[in-house]
C-alpha positions as CSV (number, residue, x, y, z in Angstrom):
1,X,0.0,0.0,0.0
2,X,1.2,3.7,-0.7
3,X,0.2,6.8,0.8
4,X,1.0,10.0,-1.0
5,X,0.9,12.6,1.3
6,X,0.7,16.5,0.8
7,X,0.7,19.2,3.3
8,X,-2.2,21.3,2.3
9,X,-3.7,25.0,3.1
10,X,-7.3,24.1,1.1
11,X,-8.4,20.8,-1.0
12,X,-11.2,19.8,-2.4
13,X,-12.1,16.8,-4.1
14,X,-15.7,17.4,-7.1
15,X,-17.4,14.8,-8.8
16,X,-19.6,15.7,-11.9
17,X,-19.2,19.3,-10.7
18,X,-20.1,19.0,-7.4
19,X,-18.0,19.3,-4.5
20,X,-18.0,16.0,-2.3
21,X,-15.0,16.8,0.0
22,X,-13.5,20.7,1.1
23,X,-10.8,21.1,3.5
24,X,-9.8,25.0,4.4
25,X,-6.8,25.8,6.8
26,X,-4.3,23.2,7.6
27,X,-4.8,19.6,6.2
28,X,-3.4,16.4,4.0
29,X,-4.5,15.2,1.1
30,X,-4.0,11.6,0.9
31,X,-4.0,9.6,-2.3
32,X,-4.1,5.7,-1.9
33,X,-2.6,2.9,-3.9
34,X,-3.2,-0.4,-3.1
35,X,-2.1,-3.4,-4.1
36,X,-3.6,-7.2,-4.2
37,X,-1.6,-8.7,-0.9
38,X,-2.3,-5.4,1.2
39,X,-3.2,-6.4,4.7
40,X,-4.7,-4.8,7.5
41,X,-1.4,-5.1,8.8
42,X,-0.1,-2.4,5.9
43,X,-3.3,-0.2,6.4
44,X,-2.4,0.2,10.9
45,X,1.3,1.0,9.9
46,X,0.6,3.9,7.5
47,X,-2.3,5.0,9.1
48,X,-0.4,5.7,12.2
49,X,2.9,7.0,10.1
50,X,0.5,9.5,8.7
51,X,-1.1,10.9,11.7
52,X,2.0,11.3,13.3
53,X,4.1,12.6,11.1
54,X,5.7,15.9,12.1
55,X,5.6,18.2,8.8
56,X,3.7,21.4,10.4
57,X,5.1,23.9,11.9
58,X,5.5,24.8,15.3
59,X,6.0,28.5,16.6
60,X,9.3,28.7,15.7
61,X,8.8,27.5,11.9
62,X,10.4,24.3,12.6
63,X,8.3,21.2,10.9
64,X,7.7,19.7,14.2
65,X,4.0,18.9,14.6
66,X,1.7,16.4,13.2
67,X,-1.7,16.4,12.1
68,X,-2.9,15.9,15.5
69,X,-1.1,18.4,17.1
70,X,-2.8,21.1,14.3
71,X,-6.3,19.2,14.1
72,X,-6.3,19.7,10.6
73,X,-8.3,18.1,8.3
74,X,-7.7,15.2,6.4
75,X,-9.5,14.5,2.6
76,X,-8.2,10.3,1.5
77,X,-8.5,9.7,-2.1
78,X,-8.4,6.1,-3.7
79,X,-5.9,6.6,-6.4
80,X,-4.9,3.1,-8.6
81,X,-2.5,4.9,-10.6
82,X,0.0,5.2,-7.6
83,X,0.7,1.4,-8.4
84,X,1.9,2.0,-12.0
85,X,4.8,0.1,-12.9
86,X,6.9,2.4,-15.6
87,X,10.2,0.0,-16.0
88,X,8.8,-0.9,-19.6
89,X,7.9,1.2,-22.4
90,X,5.9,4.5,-22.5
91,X,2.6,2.9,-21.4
92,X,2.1,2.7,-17.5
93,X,1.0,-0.8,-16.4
94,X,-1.7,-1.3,-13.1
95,X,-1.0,-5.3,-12.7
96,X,0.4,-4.5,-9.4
97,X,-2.9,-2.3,-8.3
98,X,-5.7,-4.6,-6.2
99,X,-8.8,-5.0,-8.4
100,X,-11.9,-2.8,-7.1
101,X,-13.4,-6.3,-5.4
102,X,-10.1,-6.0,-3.2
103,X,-9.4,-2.2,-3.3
104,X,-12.7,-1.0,-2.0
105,X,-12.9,-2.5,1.2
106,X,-9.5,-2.1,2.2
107,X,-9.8,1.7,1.4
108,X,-12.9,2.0,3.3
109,X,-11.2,0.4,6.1
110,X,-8.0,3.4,5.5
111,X,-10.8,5.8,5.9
112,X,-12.1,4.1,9.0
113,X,-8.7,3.9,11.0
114,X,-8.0,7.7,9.9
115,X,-10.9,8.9,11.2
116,X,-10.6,6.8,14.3
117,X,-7.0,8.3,14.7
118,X,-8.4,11.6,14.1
119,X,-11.4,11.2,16.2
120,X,-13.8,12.7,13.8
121,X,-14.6,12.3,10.3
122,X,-12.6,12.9,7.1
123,X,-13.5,14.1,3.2
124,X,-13.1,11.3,0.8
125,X,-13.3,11.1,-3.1
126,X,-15.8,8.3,-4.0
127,X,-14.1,4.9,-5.5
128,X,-13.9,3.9,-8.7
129,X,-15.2,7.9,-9.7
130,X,-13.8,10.2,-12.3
131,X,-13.1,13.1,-9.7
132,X,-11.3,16.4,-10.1
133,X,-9.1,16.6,-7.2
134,X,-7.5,20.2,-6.4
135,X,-5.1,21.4,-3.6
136,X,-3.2,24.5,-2.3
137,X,0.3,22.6,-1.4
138,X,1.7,24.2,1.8
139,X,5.5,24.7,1.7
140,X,5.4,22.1,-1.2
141,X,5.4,19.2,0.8
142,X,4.7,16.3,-0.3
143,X,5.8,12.3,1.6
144,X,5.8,9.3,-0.2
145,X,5.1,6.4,2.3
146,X,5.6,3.2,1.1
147,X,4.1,0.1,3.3
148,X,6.3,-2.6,1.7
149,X,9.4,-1.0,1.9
150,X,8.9,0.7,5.0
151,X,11.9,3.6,4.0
């Protein structure tokens, strides 16, 4: 599983025009990837790495708080394309993202354990949806988390 992560000031996530996530102030944006042998086990690990990561500032500018510590909002978006395996040719290739019958569930169970960790609810795209997905990067920054290489 992989969890892009980026630091945002305001996100928003629109289906067919409409507006089905908003974050405003200090947030993440959280694209997905997730692959066939993905395990709760992967979801608990960067679940917790995410929440506690410490790339806001404190008063002394110094990236040294985590979501928590801000309570900023948090907007997860299932993303297959994170999966894409670019070693060959010009033409991505998704063998190694899960199929929706395996993808859906274990994102909806991402979304549970972040808003669990949160302690309140989060803005999500909706599976499988075209969606137009926008952000205001803070800073830029942007984490890559990886669950099977753990770097």
């Amino acid at each position: 599983m992989r969890f892009l992560i980026q630091r945002t000031r305001s996100a928003a996530v629109h289906i067919d025009g409409i507006a089905v996530a908003e974050s405003h102030g200090l947030g993440m944006l959280i694209l997905i990837g997730i692959s066939p042998d993905d395990t709760a086990e992967d979801i608990e690990y960067l679940v917790k790495k995410a929440t506690q990561l410490r790339i806001f500032d404190d008063e002394d500018g110094v990236m040294n708080r985590s979501i928590l510590d801000v309570g900023g909002d948090i907007i997860a978006v299932s993303q297959f394309t994170l999966m894409a395996e670019t070693k060959k040719g010009n033409r991505p290739s998704y063998i190694r993202a899960a199929r929706p019958e395996i993808a859906e569930p274990l994102y909806r169970e991402v979304v549970r354990a972040l808003e669990e960790r949160l302690g309140r609810p989060i803005g999500t795209g909706r599976f499988g949806a075209d969606m137009q997905v926008s952000l205001t990067n803070d800073g830029p920054v942007t984490i890559w988390i990886d669950s099977k290489t753990r770097e």
